[in-house]
N, C-alpha and C positions, 0 to 999 in steps of 0.2 A: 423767786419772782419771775414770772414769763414774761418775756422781752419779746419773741419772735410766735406770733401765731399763721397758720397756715389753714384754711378754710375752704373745708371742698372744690380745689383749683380743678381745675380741667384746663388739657392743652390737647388739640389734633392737627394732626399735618395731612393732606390729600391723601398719604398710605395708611392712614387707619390714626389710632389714640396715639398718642407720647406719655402724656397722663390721665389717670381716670383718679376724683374721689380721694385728690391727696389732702390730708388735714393732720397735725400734727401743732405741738408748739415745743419750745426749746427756750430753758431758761436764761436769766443773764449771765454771764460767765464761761456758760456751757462750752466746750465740743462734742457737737454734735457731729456726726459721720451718716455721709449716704453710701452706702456699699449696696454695687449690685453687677451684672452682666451689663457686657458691652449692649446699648439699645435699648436698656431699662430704663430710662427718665430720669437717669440722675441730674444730669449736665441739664436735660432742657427744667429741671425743677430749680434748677440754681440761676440758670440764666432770667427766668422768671422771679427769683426773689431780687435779684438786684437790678431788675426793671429793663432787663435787655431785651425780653419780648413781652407780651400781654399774656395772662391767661384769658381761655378763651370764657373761661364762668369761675367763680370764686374769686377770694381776698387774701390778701397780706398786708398784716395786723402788726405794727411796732407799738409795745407801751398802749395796747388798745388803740392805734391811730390806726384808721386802714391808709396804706402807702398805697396801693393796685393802680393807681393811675399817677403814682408819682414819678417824673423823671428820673434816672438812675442818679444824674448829679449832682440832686438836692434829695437824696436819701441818706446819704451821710454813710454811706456803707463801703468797706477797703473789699479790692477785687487784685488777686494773686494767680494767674491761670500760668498752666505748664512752661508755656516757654519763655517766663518771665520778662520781655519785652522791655528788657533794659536798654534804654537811650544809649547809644554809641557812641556818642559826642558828649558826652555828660561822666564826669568823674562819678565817685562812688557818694558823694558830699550831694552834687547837681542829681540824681539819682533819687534819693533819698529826701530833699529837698523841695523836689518838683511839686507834689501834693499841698506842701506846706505854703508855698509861694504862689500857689492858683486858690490859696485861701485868704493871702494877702497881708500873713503874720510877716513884723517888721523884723528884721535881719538880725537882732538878736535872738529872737525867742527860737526862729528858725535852727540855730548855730545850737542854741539850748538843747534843741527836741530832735536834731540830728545826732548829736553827739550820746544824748541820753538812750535812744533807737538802736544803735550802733553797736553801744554796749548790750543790751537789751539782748541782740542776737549773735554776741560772741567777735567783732568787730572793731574791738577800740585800733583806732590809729589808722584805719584803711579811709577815713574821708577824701585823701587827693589818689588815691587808685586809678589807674585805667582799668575800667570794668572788662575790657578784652584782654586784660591780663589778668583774670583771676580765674580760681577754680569754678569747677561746677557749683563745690557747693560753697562756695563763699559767694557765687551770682544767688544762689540761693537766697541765701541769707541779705543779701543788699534787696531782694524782691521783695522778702519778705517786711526788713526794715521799711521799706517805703510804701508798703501797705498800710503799717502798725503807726508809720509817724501822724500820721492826721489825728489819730485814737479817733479811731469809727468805733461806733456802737457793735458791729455784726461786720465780722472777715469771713468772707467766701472764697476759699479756696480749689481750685479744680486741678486735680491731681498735681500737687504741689511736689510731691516726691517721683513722678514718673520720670524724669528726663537725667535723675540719677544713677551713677552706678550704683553698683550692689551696696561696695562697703562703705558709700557715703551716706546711702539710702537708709543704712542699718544705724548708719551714727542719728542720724538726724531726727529719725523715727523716735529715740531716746529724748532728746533734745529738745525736740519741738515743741512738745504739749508743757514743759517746763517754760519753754519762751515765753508760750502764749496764756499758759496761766499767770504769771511775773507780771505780765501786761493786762490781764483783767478786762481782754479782749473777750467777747465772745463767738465764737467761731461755727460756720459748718462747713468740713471738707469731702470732698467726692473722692471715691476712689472706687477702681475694680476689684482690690488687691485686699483681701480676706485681715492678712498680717499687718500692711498699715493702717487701716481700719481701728482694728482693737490696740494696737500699739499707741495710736493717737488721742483716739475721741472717748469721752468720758461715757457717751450712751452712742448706737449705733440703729440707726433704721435701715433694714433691707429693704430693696425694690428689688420687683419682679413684674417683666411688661405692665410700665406705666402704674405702678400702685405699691403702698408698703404692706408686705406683709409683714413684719416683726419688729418690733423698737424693744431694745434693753440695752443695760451693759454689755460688753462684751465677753464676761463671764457666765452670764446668765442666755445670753446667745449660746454659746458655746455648750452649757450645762445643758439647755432645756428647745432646741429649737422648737419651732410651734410646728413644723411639719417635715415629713420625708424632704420637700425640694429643699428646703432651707439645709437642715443637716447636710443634703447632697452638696449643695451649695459651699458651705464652711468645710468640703474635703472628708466631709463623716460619712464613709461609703458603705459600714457595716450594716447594713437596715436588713433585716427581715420580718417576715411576715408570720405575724403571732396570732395568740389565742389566749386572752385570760383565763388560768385556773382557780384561779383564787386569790386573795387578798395578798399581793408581793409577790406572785410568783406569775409567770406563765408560760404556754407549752410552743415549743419551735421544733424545726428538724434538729436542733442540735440536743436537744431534750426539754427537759422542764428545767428553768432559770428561776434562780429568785431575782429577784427587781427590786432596789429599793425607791426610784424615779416613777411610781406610781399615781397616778392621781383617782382619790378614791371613785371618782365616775364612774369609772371603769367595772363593768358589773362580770360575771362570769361569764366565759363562752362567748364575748365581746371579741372580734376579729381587730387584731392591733399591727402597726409596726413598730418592731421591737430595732433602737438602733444601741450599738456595741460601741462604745468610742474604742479609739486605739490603746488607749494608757490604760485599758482595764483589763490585759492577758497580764497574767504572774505565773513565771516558770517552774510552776509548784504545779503536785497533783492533789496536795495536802486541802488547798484552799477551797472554799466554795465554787458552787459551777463549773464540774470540770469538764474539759472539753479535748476527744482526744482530737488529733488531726496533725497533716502531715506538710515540713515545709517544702512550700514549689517553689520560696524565692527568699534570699538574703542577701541583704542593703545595709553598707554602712555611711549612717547622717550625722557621724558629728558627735554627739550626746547622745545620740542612741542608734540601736538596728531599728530597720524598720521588716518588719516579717511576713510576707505571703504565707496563707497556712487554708489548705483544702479539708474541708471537714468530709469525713466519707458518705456522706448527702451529696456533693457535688459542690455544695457551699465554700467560695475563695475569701476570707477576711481579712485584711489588713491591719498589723498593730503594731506598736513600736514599744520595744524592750531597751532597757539603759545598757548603756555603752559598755559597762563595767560587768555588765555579764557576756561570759562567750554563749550565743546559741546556740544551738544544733544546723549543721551543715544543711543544703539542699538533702530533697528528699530521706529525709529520718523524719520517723512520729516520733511526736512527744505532747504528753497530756498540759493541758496547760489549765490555768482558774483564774474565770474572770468575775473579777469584785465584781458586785453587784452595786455596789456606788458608783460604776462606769456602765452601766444599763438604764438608758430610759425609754417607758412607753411612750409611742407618737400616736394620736386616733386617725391621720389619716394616711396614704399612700400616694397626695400629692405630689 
């Protein structure tokens, strides 16, 4: 059921568009994710759904109602921005609290939906806290609680993970989308950041100057981007520039590749970008597609190497092999086969 419609908005500032032609909807429950570059329109698309500035042409649609000229604080909507703007003067209880009592619920219910909140986000027992004694990501977590306590219809988040360290960042990224489904909130959060994106949000739309170009999963982002920039975008740097041979198959400098990421359109002798994810080299010569070429560069990440490998075209590709295999040192060839379940056609070179 659509809860959140979004109808050809338009937003410009004196230097040109912020948004052009943005229209989307997002269901109840959902998280949804804006992921794009810094000056894509995420932040001013968000700031425009929760009424902090006007678009300058189009609607936003709750439950079919259009809000576009409603006040922000009769929208009914929880706003969570980076630097969490926790009250100084206010325990972790008065915090949390605060939203509850500017609604005018009497003192138990308040005590009820703090205490329930609290738990909610991992919290029990920290109501009389001084909020400048806690960690980052327990401020975290208190922001979040006091978002969640009013239960808004739609939580907008603007990079709600940025001002974390790494390994808080990485805890929470697990955590969060467990929170906030528990709570039956429906959510959209902004971010720049590729990995909390798909970590968080159930469906993700990319911006690029002021417009989306791709809404999916974040598997199906990742499987099938809709263009060169996007793949560029999600870190998939292997794109070359093809030629359909025929049904599954087509011709590069690295040779003729079978494909199974085909889309039958795609007629013969059609000029393609062919992109290679990284997970699709196998240290075998055995496999299909093989491709000989020589390493300029090895990396180790943890769970796996990641490989520089120059093909004798000039061509440098990028792939990551598991940790459990040793690879071949700098400068050694070695033939390598890349599945063809990790090869998809792209039609343009955006």
């Amino acid at each position: 059921m659509t809860l959140l419609e979004l109808d050809r908005l338009h937003k410009s500032y004196p230097d040109g568009w912020m948004l052009n032609d943005v229209s989307f909807t997002v269901d109840e429950g959902e998280i949804r994710g804006l992921l794009g570059p810094s000056g894509c329109g995420k932040t001013t698309l968000l700031r425009l759904i929760a009424g902090l500035e006007p678009p300058d042409s189009g609607r936003i649609l709750i439950d079919e109602r259009d809000v576009t000229d409603v006040p922000p604080h009769q929208r009914g909507f929880g706003l969570m921005f980076q630097e969490y703007a926790l009250f100084p003067h206010k325990d972790v209880f008065g915090n949390v609290a605060f939203g509850l009592r500017m609604e005018g619920l009497d003192r138990r219910s308040i005590e009820e939906r703090v205490t329930e909140t609290l738990a909610l986000v991992g919290l029990e027992g920290f109501e009389h806290r001084d909020v400048s004694q806690l960690s980052g990501g327990e401020r975290q977590r208190v922001a979040l609680a006091r978002s969640l306590a009013p239960q808004p219809r739609l939580l907008l988040l603007d990079e709600p993970l940025g001002a974390l360290d790494r390994t808080l960042r990485e805890r929470l990224m697990d955590e969060l989308p467990d929170i906030l489904h528990r709570a039956g909130v429906t959510v959209i959060t902004v971010t720049h950041d590729q990995e909390e994106a798909f970590a968080i949000a159930d469906c993700v739309a990319i911006m690029r100057a002021g417009e989306v170009v791709q809404i999916g999963t974040p598997e199906a982002l990742y499987r099938h981007p809709s263009s060169a920039w996007v793949a560029r975008f999600l870190g998939l740097t292997n794109l070359l520039d093809a030629r359909v041979a025929e049904k599954g198959r087509v011709e590069t400098v690295l040779g003729g590749l079978e494909v199974t990421d085909i889309d039958a359109g795609y007629g013969a002798g059609q000029r393609v970008q062919l992109l290679i994810r990284p997970e699709a080299a196998q240290l075998t010569q055995d496999g299909p597609n093989r491709v000989d070429v020589e390493v300029v560069e090895r990396s180790f990440r943890g769970g796996y190497y990641q490989l520089d490998v120059r093909h004798r075209s000039g061509v440098v590709m990028t792939f990551n092999v598991s940790a459990g295999v040793d690879p071949p040192p700098t400068g050694r060839e070695l033939a390598l086969s890349l599945d063809p379940r990790g090869l998809t056609v792209l039609g343009d070179k955006g």
